[in-house]
TORKOL-4160 file (C-alpha; in steps of 0.2 Angstrom, whole numbers, padded with zeros to 4 digits, m for minus):
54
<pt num="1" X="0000" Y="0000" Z="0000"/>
<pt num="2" X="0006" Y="0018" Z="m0004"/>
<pt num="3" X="0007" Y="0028" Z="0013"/>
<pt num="4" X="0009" Y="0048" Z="0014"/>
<pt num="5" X="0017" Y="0050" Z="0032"/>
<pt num="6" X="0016" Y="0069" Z="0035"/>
<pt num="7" X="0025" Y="0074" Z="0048"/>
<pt num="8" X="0040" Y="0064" Z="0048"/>
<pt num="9" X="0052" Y="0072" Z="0055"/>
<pt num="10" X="0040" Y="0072" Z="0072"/>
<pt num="11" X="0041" Y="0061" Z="0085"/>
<pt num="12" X="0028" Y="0048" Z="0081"/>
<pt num="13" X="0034" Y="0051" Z="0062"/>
<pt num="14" X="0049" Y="0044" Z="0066"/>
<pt num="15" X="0044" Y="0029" Z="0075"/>
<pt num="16" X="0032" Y="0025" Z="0062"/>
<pt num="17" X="0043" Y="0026" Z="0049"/>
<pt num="18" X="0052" Y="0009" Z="0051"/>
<pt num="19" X="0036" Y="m0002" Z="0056"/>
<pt num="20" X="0029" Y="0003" Z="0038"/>
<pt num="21" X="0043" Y="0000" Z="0031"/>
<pt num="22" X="0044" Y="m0016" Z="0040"/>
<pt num="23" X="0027" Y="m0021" Z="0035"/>
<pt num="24" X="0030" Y="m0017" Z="0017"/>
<pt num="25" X="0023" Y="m0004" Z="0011"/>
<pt num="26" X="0027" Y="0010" Z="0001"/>
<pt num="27" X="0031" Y="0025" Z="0009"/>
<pt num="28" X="0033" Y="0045" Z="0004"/>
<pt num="29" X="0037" Y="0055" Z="0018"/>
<pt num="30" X="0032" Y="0076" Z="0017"/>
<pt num="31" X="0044" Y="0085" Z="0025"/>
<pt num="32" X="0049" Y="0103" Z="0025"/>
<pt num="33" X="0067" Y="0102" Z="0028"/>
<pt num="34" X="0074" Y="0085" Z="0021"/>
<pt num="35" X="0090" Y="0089" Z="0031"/>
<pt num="36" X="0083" Y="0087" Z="0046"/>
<pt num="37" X="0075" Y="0071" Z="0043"/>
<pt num="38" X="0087" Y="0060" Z="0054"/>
<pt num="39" X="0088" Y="0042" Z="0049"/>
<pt num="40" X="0101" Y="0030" Z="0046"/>
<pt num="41" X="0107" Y="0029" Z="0025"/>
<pt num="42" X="0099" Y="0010" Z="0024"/>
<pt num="43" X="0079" Y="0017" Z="0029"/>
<pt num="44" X="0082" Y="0032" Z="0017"/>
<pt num="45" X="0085" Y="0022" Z="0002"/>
<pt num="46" X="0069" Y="0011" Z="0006"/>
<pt num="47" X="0057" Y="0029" Z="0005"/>
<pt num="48" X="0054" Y="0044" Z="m0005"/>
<pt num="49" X="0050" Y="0062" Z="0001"/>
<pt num="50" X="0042" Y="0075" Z="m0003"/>
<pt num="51" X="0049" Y="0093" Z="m0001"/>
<pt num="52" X="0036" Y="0103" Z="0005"/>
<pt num="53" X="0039" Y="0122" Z="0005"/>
<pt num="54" X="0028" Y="0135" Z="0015"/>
């Protein structure tokens, strides 16, 4: 399943990450500062993100 996960770089956000991940799905997270999403390089290459810019 494809999953939008807004507000990843939040605390829930990043806990949630990994179980969908692990579970299987596909998963874009929206972020507003890609930089500060702070996950090992081996989760970022299984997601995508979406820069978004207020």
């Amino acid at each position: 399943m494809k999953i939008l996960l807004t507000g990843a770089n939040g605390y829930i956000g990043m806990r949630l990450l990994p179980q969908l991940l692990k579970a299987g799905h596909e998963v874009i997270c929206a972020v507003r500062d890609e930089k500060r999403l702070s996950v090992n390089t081996e989760i970022r290459k299984k997601f995508r993100w979406l820069n978004l810019i207020f």
